[in-house]
Legacy VTK file of the C-alpha trace (Angstrom):
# vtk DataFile Version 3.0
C-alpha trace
ASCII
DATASET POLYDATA
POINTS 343 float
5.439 -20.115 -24.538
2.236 -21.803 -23.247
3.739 -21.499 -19.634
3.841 -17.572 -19.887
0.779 -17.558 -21.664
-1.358 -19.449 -18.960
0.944 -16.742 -16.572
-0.229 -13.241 -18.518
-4.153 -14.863 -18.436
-3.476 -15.906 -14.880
-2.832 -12.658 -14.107
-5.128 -10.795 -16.035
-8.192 -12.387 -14.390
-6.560 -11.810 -10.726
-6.606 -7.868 -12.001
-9.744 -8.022 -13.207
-11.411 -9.989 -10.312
-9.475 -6.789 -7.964
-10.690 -4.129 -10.011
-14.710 -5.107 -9.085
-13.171 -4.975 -5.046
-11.388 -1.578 -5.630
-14.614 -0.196 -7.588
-16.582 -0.921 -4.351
-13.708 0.610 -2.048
-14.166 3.087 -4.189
-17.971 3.672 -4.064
-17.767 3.421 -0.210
-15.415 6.266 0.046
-17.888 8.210 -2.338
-20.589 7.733 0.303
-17.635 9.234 2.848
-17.039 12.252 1.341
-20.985 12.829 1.493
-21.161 12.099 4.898
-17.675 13.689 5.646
-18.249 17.162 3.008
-15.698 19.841 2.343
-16.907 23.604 2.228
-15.574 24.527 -2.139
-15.209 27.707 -1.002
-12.682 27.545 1.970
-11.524 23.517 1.016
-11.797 22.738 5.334
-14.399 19.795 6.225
-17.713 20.191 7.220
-18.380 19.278 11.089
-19.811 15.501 10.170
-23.342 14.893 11.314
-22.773 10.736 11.721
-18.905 9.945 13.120
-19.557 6.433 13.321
-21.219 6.142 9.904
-18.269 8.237 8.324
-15.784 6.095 10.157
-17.462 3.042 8.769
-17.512 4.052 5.587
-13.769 4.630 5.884
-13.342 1.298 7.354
-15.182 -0.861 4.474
-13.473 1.234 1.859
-9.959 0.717 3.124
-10.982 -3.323 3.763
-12.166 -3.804 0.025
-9.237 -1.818 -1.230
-6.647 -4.402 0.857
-8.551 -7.113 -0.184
-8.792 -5.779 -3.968
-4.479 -5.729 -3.637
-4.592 -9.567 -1.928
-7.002 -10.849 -4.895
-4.870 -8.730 -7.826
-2.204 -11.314 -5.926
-3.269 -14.519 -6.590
-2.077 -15.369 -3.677
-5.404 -15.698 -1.585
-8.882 -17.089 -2.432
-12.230 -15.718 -1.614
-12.630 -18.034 1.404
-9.505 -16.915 2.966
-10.726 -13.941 3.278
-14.359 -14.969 5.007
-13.096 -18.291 7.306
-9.784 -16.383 8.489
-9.058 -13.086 7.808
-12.671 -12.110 7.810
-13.115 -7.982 8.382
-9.276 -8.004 9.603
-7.342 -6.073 7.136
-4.472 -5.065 9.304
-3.909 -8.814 9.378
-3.977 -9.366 5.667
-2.186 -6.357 4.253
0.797 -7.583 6.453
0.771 -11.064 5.756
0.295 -9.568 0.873
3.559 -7.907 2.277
5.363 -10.396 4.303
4.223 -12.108 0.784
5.549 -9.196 -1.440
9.030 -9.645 -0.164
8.922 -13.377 -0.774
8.462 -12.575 -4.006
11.317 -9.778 -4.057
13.716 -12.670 -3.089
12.469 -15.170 -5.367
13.193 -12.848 -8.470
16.496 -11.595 -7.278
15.866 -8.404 -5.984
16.651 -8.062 -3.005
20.122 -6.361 -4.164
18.059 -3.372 -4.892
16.080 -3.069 -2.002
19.283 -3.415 0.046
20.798 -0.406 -1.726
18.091 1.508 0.352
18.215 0.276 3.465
16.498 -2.497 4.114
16.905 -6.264 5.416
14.261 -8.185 3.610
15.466 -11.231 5.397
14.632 -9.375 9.090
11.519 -7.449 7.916
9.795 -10.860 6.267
10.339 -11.925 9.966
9.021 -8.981 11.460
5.965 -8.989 9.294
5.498 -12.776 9.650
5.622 -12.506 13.700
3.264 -9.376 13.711
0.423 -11.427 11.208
0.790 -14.095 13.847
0.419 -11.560 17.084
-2.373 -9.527 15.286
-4.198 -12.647 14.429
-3.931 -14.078 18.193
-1.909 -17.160 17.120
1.334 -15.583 19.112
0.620 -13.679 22.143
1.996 -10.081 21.929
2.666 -8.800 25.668
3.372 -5.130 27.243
5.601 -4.572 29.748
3.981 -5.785 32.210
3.387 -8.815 30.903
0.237 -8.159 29.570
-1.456 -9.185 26.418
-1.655 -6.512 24.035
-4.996 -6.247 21.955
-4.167 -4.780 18.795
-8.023 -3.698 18.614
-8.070 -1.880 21.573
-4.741 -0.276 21.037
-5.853 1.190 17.503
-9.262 2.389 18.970
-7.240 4.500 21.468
-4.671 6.105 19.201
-4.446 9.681 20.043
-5.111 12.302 17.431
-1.752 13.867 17.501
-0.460 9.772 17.308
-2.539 9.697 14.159
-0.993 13.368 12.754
2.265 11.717 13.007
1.613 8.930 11.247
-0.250 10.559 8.143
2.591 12.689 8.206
5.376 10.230 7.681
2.959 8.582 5.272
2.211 11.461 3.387
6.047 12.598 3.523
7.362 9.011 2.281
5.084 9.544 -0.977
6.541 13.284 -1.462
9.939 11.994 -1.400
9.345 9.448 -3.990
8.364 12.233 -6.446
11.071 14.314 -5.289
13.562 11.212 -6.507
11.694 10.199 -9.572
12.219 14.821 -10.580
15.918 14.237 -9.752
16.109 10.892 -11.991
14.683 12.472 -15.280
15.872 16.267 -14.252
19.507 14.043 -14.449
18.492 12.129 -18.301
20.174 13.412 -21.260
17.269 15.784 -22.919
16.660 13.863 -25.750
16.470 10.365 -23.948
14.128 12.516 -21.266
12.068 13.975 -24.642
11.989 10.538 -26.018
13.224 11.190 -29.251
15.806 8.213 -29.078
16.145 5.147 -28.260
18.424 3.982 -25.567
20.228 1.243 -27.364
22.393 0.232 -23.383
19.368 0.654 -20.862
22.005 -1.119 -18.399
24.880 1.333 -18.850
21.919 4.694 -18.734
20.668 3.144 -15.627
23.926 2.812 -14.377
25.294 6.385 -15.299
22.110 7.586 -14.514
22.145 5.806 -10.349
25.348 7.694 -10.260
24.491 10.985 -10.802
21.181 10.545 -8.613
23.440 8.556 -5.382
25.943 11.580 -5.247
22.903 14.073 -5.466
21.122 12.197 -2.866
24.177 11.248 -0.720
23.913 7.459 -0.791
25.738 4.463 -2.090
25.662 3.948 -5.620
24.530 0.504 -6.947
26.336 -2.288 -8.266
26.020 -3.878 -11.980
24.304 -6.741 -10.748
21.600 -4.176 -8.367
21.576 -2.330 -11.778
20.540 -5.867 -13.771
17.959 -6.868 -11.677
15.375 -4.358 -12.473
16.249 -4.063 -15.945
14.930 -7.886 -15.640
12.119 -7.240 -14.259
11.194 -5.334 -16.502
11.614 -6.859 -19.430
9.720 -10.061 -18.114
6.588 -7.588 -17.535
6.980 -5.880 -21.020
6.857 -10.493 -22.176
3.800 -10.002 -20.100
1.914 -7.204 -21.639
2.800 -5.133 -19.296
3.071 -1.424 -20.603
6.861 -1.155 -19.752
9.007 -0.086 -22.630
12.732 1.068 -22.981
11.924 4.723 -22.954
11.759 6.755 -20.047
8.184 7.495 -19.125
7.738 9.811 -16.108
4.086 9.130 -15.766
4.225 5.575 -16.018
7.545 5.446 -13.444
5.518 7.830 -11.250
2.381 5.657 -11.185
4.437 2.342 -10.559
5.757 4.064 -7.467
2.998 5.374 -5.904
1.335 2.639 -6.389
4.108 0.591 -4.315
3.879 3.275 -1.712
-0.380 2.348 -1.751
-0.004 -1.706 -1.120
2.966 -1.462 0.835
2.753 1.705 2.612
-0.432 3.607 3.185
-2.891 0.727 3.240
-0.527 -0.659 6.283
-1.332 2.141 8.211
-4.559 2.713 7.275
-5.736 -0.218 8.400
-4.412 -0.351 11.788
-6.694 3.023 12.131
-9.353 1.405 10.773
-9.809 -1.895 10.651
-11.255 -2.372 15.013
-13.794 -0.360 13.777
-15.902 -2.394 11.467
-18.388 -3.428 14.210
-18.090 -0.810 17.073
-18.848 1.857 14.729
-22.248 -0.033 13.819
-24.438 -0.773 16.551
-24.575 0.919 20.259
-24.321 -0.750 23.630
-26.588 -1.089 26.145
-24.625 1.604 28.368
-22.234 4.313 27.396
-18.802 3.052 26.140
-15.069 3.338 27.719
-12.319 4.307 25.306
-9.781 3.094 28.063
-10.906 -0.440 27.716
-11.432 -0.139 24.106
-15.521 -1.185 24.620
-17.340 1.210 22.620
-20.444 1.191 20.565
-21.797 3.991 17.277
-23.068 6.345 20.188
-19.623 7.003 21.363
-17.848 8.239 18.330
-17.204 11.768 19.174
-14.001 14.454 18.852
-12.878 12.210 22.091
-11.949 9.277 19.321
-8.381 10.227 17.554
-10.223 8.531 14.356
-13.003 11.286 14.903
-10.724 14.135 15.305
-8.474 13.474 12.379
-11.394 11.951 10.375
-10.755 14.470 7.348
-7.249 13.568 7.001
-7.279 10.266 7.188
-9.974 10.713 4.233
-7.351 12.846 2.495
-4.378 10.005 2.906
-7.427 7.745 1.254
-8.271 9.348 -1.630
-4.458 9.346 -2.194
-4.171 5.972 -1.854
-7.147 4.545 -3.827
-5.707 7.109 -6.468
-2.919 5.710 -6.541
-4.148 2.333 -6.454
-6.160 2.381 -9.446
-3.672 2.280 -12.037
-1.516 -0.326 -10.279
-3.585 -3.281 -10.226
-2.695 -4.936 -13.326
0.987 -4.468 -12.317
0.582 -5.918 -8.882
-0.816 -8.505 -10.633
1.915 -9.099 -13.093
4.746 -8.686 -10.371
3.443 -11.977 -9.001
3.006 -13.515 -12.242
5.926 -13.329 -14.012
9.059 -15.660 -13.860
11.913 -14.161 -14.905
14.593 -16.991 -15.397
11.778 -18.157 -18.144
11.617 -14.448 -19.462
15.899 -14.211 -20.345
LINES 2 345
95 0 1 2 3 4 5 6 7 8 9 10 11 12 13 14 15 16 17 18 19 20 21 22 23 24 25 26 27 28 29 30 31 32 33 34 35 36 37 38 39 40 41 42 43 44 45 46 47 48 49 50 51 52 53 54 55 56 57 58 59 60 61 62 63 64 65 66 67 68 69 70 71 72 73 74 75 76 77 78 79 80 81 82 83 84 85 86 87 88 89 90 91 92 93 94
248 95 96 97 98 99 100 101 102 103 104 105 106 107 108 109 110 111 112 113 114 115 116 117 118 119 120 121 122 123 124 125 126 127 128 129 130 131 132 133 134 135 136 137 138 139 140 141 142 143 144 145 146 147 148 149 150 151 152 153 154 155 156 157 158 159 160 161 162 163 164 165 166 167 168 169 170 171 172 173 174 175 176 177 178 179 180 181 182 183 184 185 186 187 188 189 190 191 192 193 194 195 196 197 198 199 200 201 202 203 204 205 206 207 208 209 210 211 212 213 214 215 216 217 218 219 220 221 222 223 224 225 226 227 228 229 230 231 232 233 234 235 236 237 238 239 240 241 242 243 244 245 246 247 248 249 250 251 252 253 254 255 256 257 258 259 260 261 262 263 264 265 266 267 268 269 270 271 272 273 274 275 276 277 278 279 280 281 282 283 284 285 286 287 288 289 290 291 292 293 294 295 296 297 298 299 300 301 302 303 304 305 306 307 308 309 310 311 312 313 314 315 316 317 318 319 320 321 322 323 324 325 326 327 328 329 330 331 332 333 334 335 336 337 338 339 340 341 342
């Protein structure tokens, strides 16, 4: 009992510690909006006076919200983040994830994440190689044999590049909610209404995965995919988590989205954003060159695909620090908890 008690405190002060980051992320994208403002009547953006001051703005706020997710971890410490990392939170949300799936494995999950798709095994690999390129420790080379500098490459990302990639972000999050209406449209209507209790959560879930595979045309899950979450989440309700047995829309809803924030949008985010930090702060001494990447603040103009798309990028943003906000305890908790101790 003391072991899981030292584990819900543990965790507790990680979340707490992130929330002060994600306030700030938060504050910085408050100073956005200002400098980046939306017309009430017609909801379209403003033509920005300061690019490179808005694009900073959007930079800090999506490096203190990745850095908020790392420290609701417990995985990193402070210094980590100033004698490695540093401003490079491409780097660091890939290595929380590469980190995230470690995790998945170690509590037995990786049945369920299987069911949709996806090779943890391969992608840890992936995401461990990419860290390594981004950080410079492995070179990454084009076809031409030349060394790829992710900085460079992210400063010249065209605006309809960036379109397609806020779309697929912004698409993946729509068709969680679209799943998480067809799960509870598909619940009895007095399980859904919560006026019982559900006395075999195991047997629901697995009547329930069913219905929702055949709907969605996929493979349904076995008893043991089935058992694994059920696990997890009774070791987060031993936690203090706010889990229960009843079917809570809202609460499934937020746990989702927030996934889709750490693992998802803040990924892609921050290769937008994060080879801005300096450029977008002080000027050269002669104009800059988007082809080689070497730009200073006196160059950020509708000729930058961060400029151009500057508004939507904000909107993918406030989605994500939305989404974020609610989620931080649980991030916390998912690396906290020890489920062979919790059964």
């Amino acid at each position: 009992m003391a072991v899981v008690k030292s584990r819900e405190e543990k965790a507790k002060t990680n979340a707490q510690h992130a929330r002060r980051w994600l306030d700030r992320a938060i504050k910085d994208f408050a100073l956005f909006r200002k400098v980046v403002p939306f017309d009430k009547k017609t909801s379209r953006p403003v033509k920005c006076s300061d690019p490179a001051l808005a694009v900073y703005l959007l930079q800090q706020s999506i490096e203190k919200a990745v850095k908020a997710a790392a420290i609701a971890s417990g995985q990193y410490r402070t210094r980590d983040f100033r004698s490695y990392f540093r401003h490079n939170s491409l780097a660091l949300i890939i290595d929380l994830n590469t980190k995230i799936v470690s995790r998945i494995q170690d509590l037995g999950l990786a049945p369920v994440v299987q069911l949709m798709g996806i090779d943890l095994t391969d992608g840890g690999s992936k995401l461990t190689t990419l860290g390594n390129q981004i950080m410079g420790s492995i070179p990454l080379l084009d076809k031409q044999g030349k060394k790829v500098d992710f900085r460079i490459e992210s400063r010249r990302v065209k605006p309809e590049v960036i379109d397609k990639l806020l779309g697929m972000v912004t698409m993946h999050r729509t068709l969680l909610l679209n799943v998480i209406g067809i799960t509870f449209s598909s619940l009895p209507k007095d399980i859904r209404r919560g006026h019982i209790e559900c006395d075999d959560a195991q047997g629901l879930v697995s009547q329930l995965s069913h219905l929702i595979a055949a709907q969605l045309n996929v493979q349904p899950p076995s008893e043991d995919q089935v058992r694994a979450p059920l696990a997890l989440v009774k070791a987060m309700s031993n936690l203090g988590s706010s889990t229960t047995d009843k079917p809570n829309r809202r609460d499934i809803t937020a746990g989702h989205l927030g996934t889709w924030a750490f693992s998802h949008a803040l990924l892609w985010l921050s290769y937008l954003t994060f080879a801005h930090e300096e450029t977008a702060r002080y000027p050269l001494e002669r104009r800059g060159d988007i082809k080689t990447g070497e730009i200073g603040c006196d160059d950020y103009d509708d000729s930058l695909g961060i400029v151009d798309c500057i508004s939507s990028i904000g909107y993918v943003t406030n989605l994500t620090l939305n989404d974020m906000r609610t989620q931080i305890d649980g991030l916390a908790l998912f690396f906290a908890i020890d489920l062979q101790s919790s059964q």
